[in-house]
PyMOL Python script that loads the backbone (N, CA, C, O; Angstrom):
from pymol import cmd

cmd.read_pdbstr("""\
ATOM      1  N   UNK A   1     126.509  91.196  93.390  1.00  0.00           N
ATOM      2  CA  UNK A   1     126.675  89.986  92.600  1.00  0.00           C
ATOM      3  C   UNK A   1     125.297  89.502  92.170  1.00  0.00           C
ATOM      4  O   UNK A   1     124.218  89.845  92.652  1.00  0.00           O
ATOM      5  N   UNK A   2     125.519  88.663  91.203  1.00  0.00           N
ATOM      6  CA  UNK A   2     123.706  88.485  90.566  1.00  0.00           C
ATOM      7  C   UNK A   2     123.950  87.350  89.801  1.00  0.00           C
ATOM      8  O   UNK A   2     124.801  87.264  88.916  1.00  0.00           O
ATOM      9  N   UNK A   3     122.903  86.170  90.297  1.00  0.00           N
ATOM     10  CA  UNK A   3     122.811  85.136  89.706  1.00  0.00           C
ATOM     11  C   UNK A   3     121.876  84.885  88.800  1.00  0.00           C
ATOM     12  O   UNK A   3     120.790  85.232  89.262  1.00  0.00           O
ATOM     13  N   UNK A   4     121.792  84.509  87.884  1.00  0.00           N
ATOM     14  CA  UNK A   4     120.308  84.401  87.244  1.00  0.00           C
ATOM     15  C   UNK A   4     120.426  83.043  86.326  1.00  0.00           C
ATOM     16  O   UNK A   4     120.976  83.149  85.230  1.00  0.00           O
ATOM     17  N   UNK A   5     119.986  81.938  86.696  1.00  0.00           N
ATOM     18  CA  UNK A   5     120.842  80.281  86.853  1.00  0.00           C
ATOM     19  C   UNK A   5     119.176  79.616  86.589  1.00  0.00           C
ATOM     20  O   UNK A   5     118.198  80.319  86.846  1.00  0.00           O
ATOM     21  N   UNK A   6     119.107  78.960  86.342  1.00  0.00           N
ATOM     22  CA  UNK A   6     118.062  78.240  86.340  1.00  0.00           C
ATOM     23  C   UNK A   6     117.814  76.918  87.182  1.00  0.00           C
ATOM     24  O   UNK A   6     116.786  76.266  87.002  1.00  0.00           O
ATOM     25  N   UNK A   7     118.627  76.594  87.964  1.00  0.00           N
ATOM     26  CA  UNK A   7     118.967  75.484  88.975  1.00  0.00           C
ATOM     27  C   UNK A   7     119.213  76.284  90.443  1.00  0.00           C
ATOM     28  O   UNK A   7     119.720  77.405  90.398  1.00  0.00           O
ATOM     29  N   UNK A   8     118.935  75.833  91.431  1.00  0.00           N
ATOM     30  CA  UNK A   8     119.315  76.194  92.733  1.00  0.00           C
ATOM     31  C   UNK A   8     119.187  77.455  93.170  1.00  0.00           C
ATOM     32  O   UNK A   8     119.301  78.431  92.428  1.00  0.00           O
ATOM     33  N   UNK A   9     118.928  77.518  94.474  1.00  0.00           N
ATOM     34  CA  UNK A   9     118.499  78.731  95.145  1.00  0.00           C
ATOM     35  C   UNK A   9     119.895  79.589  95.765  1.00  0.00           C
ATOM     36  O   UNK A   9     120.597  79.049  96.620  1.00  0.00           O
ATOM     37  N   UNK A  10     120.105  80.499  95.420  1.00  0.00           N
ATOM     38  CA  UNK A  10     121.102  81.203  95.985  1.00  0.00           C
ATOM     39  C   UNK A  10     121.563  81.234  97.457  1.00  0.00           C
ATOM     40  O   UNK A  10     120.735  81.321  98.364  1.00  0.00           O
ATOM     41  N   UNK A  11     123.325  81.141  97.763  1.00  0.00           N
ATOM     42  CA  UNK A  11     123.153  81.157  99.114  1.00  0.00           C
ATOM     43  C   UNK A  11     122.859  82.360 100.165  1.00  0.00           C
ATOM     44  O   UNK A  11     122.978  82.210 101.381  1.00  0.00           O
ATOM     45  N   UNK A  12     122.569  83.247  99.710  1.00  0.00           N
ATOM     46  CA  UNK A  12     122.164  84.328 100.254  1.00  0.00           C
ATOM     47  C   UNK A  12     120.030  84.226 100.168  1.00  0.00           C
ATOM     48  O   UNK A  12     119.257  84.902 100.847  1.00  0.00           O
ATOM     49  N   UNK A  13     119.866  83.753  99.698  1.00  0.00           N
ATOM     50  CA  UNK A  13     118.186  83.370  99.793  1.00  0.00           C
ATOM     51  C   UNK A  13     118.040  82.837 101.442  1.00  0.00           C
ATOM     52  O   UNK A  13     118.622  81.888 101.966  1.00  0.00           O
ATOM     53  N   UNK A  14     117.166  83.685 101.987  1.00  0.00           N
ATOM     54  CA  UNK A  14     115.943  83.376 103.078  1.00  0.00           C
ATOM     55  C   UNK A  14     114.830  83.811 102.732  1.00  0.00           C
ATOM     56  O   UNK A  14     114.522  84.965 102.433  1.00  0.00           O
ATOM     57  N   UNK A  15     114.062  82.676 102.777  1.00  0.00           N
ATOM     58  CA  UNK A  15     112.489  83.297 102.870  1.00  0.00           C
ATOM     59  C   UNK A  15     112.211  83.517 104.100  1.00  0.00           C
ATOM     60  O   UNK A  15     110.988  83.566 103.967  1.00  0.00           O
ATOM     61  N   UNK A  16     112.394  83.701 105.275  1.00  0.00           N
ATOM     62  CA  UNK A  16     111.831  84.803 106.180  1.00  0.00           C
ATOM     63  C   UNK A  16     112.555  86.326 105.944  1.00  0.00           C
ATOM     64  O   UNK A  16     112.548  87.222 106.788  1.00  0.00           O
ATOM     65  N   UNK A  17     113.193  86.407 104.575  1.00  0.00           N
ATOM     66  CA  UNK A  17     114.096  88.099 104.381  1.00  0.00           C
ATOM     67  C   UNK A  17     112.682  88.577 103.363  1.00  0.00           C
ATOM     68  O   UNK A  17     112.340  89.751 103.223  1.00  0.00           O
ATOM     69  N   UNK A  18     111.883  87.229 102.624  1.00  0.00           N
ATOM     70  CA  UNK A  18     111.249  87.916 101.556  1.00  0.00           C
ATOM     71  C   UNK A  18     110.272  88.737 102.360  1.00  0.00           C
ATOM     72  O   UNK A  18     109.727  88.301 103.374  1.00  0.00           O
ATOM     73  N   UNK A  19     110.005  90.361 101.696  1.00  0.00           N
ATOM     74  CA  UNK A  19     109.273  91.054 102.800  1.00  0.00           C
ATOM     75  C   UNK A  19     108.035  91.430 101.477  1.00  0.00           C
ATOM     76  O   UNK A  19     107.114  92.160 101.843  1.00  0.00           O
ATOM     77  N   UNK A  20     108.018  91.049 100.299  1.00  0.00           N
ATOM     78  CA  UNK A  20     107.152  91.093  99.510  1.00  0.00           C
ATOM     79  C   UNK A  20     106.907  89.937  98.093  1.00  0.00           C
ATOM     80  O   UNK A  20     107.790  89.527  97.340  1.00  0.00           O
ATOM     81  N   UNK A  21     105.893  89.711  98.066  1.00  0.00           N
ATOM     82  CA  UNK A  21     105.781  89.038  96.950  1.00  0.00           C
ATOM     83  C   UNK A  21     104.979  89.178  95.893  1.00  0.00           C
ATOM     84  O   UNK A  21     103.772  89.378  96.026  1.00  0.00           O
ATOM     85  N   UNK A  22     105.605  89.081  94.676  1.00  0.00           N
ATOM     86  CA  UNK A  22     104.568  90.012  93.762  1.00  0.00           C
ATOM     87  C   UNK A  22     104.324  89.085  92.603  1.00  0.00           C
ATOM     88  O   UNK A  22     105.231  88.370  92.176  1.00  0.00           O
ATOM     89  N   UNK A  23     103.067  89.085  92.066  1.00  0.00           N
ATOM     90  CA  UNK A  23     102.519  88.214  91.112  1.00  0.00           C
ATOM     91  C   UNK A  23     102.361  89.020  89.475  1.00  0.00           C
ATOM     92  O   UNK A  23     101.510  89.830  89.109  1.00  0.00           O
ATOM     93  N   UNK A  24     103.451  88.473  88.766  1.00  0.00           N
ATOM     94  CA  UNK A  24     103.418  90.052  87.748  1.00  0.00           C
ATOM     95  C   UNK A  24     102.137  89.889  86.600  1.00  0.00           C
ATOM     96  O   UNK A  24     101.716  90.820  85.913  1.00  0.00           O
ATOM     97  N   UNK A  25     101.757  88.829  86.577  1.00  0.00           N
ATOM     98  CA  UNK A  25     100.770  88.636  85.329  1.00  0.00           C
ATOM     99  C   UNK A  25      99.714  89.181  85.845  1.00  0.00           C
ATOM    100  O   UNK A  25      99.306  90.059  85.084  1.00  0.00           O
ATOM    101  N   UNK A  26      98.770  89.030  87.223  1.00  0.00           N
ATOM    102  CA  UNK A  26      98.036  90.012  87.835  1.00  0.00           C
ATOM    103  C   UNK A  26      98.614  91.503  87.823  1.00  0.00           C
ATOM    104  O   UNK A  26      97.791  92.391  87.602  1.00  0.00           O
ATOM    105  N   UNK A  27      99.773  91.820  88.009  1.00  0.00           N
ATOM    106  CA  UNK A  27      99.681  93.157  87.912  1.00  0.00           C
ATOM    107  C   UNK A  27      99.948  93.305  86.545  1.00  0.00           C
ATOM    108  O   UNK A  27     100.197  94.511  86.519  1.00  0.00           O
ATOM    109  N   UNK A  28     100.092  92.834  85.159  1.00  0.00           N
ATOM    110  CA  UNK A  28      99.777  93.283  83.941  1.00  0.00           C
ATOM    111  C   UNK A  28      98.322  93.188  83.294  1.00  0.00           C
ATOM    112  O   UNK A  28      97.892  93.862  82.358  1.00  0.00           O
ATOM    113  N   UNK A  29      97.529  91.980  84.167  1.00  0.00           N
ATOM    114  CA  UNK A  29      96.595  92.061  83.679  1.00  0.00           C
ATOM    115  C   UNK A  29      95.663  93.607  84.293  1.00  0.00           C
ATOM    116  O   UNK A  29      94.667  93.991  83.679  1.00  0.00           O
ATOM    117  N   UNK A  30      96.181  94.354  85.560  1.00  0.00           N
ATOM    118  CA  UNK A  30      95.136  95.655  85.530  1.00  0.00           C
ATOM    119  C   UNK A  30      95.708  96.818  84.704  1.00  0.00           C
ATOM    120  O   UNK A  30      95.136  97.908  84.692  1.00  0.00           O
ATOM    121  N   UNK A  31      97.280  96.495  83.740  1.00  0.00           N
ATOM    122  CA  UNK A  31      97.739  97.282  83.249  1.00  0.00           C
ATOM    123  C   UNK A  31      98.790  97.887  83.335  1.00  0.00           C
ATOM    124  O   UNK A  31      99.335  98.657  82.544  1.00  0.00           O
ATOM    125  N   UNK A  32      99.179  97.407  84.661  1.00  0.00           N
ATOM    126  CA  UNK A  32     100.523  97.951  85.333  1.00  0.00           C
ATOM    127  C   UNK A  32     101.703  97.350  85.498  1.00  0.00           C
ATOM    128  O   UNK A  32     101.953  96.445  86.293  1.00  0.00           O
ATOM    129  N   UNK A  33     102.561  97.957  84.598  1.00  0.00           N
ATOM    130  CA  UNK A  33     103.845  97.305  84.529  1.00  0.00           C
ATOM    131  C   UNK A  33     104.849  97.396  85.678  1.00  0.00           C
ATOM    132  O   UNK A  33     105.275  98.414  86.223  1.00  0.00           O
ATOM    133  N   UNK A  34     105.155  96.026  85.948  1.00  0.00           N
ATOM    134  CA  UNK A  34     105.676  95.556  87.467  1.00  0.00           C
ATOM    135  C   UNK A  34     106.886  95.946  87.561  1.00  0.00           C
ATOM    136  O   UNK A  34     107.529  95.572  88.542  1.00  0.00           O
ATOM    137  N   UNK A  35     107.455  96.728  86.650  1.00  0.00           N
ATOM    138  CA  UNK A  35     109.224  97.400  87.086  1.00  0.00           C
ATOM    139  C   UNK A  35     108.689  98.844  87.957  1.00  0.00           C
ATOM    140  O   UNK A  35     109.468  99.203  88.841  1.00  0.00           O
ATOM    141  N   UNK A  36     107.786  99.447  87.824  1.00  0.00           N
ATOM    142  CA  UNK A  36     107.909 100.445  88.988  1.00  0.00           C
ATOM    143  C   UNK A  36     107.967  99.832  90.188  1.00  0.00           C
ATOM    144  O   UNK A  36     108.815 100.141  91.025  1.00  0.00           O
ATOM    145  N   UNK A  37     106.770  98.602  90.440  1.00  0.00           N
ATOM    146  CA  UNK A  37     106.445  98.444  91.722  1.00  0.00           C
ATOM    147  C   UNK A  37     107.439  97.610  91.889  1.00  0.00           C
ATOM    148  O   UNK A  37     107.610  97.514  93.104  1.00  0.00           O
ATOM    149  N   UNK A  38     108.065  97.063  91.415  1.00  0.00           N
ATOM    150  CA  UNK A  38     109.518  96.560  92.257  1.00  0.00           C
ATOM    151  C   UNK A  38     110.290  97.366  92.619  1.00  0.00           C
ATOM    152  O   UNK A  38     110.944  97.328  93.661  1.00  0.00           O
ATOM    153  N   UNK A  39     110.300  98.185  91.798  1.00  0.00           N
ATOM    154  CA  UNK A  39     111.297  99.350  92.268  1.00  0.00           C
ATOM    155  C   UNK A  39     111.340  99.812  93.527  1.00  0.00           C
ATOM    156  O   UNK A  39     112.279  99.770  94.321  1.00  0.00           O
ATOM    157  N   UNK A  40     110.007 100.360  93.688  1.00  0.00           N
ATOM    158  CA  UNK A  40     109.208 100.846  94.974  1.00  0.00           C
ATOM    159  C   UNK A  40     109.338  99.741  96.322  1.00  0.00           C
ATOM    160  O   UNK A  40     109.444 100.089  97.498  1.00  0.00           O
ATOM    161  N   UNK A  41     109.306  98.600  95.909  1.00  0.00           N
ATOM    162  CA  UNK A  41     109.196  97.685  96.960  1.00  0.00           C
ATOM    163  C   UNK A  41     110.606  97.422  97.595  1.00  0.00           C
ATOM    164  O   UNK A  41     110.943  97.223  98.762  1.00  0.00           O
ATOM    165  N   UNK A  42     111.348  97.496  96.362  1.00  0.00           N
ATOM    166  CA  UNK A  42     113.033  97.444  96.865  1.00  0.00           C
ATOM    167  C   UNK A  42     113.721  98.141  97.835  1.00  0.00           C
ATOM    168  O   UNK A  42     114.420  97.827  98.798  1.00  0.00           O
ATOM    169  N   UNK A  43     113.245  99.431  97.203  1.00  0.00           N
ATOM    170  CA  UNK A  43     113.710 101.228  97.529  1.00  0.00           C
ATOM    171  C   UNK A  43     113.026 101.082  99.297  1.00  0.00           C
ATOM    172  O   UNK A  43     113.498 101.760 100.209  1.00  0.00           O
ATOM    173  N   UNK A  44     112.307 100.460  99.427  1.00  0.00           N
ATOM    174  CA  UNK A  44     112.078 100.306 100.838  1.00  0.00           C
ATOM    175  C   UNK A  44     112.679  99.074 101.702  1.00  0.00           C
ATOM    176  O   UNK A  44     112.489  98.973 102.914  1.00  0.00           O
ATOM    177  N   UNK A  45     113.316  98.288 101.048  1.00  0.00           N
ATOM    178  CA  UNK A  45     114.072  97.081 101.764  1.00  0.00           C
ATOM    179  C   UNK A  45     115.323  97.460 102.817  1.00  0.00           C
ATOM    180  O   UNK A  45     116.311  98.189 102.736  1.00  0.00           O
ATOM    181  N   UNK A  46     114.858  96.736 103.666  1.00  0.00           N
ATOM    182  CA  UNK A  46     116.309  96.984 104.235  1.00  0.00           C
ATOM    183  C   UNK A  46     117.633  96.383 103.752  1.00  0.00           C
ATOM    184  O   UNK A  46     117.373  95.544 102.889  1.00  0.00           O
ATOM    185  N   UNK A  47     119.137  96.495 104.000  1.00  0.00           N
ATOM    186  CA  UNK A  47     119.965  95.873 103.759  1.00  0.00           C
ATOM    187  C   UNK A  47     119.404  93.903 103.674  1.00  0.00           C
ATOM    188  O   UNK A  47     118.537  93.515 104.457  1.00  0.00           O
ATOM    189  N   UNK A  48     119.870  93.190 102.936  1.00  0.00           N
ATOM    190  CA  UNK A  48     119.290  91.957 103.501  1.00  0.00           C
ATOM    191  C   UNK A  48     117.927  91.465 102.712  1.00  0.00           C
ATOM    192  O   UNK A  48     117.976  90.379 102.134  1.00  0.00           O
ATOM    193  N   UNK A  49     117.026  92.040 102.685  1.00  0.00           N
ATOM    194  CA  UNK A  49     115.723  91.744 102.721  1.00  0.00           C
ATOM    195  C   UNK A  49     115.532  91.760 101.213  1.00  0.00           C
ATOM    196  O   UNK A  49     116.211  92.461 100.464  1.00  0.00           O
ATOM    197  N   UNK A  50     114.373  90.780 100.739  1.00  0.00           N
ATOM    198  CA  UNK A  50     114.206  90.252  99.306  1.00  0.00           C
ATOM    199  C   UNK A  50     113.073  90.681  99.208  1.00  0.00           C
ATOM    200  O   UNK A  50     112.423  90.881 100.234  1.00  0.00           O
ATOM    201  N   UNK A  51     112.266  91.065  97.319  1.00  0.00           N
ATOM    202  CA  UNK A  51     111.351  91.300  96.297  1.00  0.00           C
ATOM    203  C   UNK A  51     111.465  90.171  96.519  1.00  0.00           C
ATOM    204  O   UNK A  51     112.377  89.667  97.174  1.00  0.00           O
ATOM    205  N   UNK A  52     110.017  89.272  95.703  1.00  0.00           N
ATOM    206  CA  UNK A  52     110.374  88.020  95.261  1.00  0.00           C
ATOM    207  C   UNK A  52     109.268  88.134  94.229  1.00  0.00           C
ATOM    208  O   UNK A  52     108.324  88.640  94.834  1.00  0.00           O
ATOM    209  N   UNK A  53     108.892  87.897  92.869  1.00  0.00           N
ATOM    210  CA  UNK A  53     108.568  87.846  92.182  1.00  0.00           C
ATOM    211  C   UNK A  53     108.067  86.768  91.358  1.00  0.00           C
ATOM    212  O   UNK A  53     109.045  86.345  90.741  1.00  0.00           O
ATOM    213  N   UNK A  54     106.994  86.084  91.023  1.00  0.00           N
ATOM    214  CA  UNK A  54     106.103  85.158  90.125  1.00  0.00           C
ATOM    215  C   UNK A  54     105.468  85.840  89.180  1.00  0.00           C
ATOM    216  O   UNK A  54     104.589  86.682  89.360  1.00  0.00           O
ATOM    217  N   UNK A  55     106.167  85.267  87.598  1.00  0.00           N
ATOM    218  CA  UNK A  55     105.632  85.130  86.317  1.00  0.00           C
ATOM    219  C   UNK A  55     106.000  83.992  85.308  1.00  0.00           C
ATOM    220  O   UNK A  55     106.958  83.247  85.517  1.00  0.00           O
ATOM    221  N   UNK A  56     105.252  83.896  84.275  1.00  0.00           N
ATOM    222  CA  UNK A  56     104.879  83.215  83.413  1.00  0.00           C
ATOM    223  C   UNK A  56     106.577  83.546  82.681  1.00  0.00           C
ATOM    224  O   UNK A  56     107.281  82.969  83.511  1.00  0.00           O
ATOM    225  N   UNK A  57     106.938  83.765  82.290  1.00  0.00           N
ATOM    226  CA  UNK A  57     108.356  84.508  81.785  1.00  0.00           C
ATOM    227  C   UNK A  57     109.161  84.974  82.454  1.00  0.00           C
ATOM    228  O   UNK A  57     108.769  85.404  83.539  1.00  0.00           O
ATOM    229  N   UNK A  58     110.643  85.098  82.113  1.00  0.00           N
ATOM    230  CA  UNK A  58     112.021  85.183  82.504  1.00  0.00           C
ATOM    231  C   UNK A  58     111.614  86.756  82.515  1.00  0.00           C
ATOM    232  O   UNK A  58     110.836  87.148  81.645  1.00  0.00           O
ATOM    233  N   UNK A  59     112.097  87.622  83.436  1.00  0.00           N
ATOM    234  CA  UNK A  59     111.444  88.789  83.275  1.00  0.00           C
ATOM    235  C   UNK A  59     112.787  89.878  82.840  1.00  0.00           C
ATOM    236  O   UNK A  59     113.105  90.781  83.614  1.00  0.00           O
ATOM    237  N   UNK A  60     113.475  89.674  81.581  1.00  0.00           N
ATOM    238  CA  UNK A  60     114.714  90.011  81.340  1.00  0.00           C
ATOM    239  C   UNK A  60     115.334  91.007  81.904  1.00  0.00           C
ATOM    240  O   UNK A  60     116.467  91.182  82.350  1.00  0.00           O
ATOM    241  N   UNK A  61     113.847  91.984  81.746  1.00  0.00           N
ATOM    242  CA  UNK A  61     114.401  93.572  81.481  1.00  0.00           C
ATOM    243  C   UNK A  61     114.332  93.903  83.251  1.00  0.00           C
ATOM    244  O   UNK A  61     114.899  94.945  83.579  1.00  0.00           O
ATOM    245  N   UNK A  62     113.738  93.161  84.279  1.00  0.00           N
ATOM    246  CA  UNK A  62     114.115  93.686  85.592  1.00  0.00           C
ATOM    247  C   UNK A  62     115.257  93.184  85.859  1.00  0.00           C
ATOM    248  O   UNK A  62     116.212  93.899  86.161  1.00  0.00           O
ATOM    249  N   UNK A  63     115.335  91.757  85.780  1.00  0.00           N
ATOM    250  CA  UNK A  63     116.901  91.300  86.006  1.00  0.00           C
ATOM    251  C   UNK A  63     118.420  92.145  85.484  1.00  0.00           C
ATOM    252  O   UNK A  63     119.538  92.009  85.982  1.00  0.00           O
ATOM    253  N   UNK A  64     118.050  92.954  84.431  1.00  0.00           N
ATOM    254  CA  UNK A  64     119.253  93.677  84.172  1.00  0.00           C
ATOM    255  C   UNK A  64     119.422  95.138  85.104  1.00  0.00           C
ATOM    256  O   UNK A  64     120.453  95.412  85.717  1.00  0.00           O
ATOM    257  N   UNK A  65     118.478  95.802  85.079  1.00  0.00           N
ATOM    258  CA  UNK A  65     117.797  96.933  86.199  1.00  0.00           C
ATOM    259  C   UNK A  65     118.638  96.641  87.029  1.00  0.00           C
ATOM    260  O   UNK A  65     119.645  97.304  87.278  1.00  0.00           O
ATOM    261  N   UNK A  66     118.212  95.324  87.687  1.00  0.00           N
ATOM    262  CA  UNK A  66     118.413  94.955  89.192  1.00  0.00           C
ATOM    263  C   UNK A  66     120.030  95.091  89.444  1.00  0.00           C
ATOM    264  O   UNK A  66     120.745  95.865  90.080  1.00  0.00           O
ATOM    265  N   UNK A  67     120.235  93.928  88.606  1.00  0.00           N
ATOM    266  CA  UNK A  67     121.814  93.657  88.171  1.00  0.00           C
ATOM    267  C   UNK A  67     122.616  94.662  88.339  1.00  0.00           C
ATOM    268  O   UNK A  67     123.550  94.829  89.123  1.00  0.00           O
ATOM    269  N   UNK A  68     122.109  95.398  87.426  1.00  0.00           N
ATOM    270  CA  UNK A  68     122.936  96.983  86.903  1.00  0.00           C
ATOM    271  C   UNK A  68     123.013  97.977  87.880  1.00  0.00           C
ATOM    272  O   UNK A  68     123.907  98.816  87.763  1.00  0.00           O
ATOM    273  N   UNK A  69     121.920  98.063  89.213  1.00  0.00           N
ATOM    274  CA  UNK A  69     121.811  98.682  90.434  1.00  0.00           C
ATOM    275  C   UNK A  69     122.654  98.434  91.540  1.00  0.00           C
ATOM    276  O   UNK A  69     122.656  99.086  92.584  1.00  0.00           O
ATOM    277  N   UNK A  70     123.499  97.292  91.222  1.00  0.00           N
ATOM    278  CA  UNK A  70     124.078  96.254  92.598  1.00  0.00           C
ATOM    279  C   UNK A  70     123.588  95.515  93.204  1.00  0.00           C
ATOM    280  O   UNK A  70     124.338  95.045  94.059  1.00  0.00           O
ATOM    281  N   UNK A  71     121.621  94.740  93.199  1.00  0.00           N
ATOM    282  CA  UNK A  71     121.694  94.338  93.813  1.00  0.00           C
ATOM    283  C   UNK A  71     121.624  92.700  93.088  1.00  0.00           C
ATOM    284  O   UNK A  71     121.556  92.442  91.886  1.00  0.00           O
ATOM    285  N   UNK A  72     121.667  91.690  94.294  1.00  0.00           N
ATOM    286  CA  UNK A  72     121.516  90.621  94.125  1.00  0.00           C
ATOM    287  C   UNK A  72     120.285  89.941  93.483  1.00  0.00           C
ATOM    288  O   UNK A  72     119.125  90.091  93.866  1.00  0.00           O
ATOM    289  N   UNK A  73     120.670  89.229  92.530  1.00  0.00           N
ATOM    290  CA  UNK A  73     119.543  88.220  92.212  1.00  0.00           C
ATOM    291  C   UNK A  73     119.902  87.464  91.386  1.00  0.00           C
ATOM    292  O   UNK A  73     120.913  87.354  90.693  1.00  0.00           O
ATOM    293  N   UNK A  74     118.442  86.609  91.567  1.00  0.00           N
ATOM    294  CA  UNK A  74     117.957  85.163  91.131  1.00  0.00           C
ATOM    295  C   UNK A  74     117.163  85.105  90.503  1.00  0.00           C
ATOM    296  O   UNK A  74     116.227  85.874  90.720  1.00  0.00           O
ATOM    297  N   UNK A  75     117.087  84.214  89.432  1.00  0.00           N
ATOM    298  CA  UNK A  75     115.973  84.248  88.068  1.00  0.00           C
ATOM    299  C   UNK A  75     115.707  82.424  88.083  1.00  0.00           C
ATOM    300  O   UNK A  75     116.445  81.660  87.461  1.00  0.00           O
ATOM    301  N   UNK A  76     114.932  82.125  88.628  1.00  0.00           N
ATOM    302  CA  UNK A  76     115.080  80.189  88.520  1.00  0.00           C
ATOM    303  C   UNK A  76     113.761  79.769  88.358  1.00  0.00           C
ATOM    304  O   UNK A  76     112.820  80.353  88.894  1.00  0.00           O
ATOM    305  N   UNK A  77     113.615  78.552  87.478  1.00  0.00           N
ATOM    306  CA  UNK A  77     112.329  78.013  86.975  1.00  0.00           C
ATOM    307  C   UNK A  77     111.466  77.145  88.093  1.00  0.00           C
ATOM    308  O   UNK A  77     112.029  76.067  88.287  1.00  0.00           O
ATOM    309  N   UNK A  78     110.428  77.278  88.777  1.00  0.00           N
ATOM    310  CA  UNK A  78     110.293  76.308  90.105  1.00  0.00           C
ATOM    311  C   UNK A  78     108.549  76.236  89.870  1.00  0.00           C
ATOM    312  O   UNK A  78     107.745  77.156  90.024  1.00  0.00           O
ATOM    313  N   UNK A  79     108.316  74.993  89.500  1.00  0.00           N
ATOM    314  CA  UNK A  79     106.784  74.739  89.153  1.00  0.00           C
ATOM    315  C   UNK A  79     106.200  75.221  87.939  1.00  0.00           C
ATOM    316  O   UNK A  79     104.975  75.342  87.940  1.00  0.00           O
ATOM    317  N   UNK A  80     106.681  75.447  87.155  1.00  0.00           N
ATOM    318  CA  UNK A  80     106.401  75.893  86.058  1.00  0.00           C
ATOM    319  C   UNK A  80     106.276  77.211  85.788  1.00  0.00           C
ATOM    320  O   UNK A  80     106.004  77.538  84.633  1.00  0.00           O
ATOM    321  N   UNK A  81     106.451  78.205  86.799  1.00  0.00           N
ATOM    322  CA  UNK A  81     106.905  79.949  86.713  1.00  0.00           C
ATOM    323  C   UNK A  81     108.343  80.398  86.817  1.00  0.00           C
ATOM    324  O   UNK A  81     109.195  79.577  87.156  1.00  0.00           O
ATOM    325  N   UNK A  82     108.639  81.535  86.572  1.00  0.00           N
ATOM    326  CA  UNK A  82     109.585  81.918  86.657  1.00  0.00           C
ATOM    327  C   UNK A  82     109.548  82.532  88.393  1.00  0.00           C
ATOM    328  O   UNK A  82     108.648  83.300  88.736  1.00  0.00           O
ATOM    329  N   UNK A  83     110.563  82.108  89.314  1.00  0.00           N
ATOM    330  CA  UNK A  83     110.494  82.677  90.673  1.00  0.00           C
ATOM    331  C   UNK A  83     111.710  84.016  90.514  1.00  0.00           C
ATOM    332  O   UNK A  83     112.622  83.519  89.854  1.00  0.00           O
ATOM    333  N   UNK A  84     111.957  85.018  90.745  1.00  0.00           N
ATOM    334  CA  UNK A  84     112.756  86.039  90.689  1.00  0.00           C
ATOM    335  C   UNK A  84     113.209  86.469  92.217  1.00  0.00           C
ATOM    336  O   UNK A  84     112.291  86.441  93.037  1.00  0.00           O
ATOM    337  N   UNK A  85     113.886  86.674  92.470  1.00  0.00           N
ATOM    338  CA  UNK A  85     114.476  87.230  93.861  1.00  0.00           C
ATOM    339  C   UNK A  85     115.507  88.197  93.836  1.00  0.00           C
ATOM    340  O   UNK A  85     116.562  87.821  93.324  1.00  0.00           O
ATOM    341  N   UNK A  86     115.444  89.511  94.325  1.00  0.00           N
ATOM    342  CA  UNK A  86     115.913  90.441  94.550  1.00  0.00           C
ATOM    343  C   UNK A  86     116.367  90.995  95.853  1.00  0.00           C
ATOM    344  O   UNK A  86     115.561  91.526  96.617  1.00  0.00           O
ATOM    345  N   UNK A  87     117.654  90.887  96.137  1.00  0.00           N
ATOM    346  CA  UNK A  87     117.626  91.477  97.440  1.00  0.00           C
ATOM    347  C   UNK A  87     118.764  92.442  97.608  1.00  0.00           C
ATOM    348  O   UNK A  87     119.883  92.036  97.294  1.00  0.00           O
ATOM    349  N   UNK A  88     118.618  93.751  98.092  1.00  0.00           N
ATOM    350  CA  UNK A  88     119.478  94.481  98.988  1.00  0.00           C
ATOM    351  C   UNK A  88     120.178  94.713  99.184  1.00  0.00           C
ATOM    352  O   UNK A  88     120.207  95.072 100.361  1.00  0.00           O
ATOM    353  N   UNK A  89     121.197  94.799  98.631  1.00  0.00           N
ATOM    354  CA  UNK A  89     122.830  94.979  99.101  1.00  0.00           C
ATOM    355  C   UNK A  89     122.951  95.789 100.682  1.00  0.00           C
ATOM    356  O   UNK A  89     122.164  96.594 101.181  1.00  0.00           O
ATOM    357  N   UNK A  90     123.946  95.365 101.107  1.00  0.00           N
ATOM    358  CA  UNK A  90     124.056  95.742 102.207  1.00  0.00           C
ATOM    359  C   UNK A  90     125.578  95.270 102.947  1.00  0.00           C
ATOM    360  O   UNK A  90     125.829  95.600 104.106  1.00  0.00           O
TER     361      UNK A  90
END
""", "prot")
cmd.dss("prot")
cmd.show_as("cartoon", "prot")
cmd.util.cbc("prot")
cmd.orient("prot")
C-alpha cells in the first residue's frame, strides 16, 4: 500500500525502523542520481525497516518505482522539503 499525501505521517512510520537517510540534492550535486542508491539501501532492509529521504522536490519518479515494487510509502511536505519514506513490505 502507498501513501503519498501531503499531510500526516503514516501509521506504519517509526523512526527508530529508519535505518538510512539520504539527502538527494547532495547526492545530485556529486552527480549521482539517488534512484540507484535507494534502491540499494532498500534491497538491504529488512521486512519493516524504512529509506527515508530529503529533497527540495516531490521526487515523482521514485515514488512510482517504489509504489510499483510493493513497497510502502510516504511523500509529505515537513519544513520546507520534501520528506519521502520507504519501507519494506513484509
Amino acid at each position: 500500500m502507498s501513501t503519498t499525501s501531503e499531510t500526516g505521517l503514516p501509521a506504519w512510520y517509526d523512526p527508530a525502523k529508519v535505518i538510512m537517510d539520504l539527502d538527494v540534492a547532495a547526492l545530485m550535486a556529486t552527480g549521482e542520481h539517488p534512484l540507484e542508491r535507494v534502491r540499494e539501501a532498500v534491497a538491504r532492509c529488512a521486512p519493516g525497516e524504512i529509506v527515508a529521504l530529503n529533497s527540495g522536490f516531490r521526487p515523482e519518479p521514485l515514488l512510482e518505482v517504489f509504489t510499483k515494487a510493493g513497497m510502502q510509502v510516504w511523500c509529505g511536505l515537513e519544513g520546507g522539503l520534501y520528506r519521502t519514506c520507504i519501507c519494506k513490505a513484509g
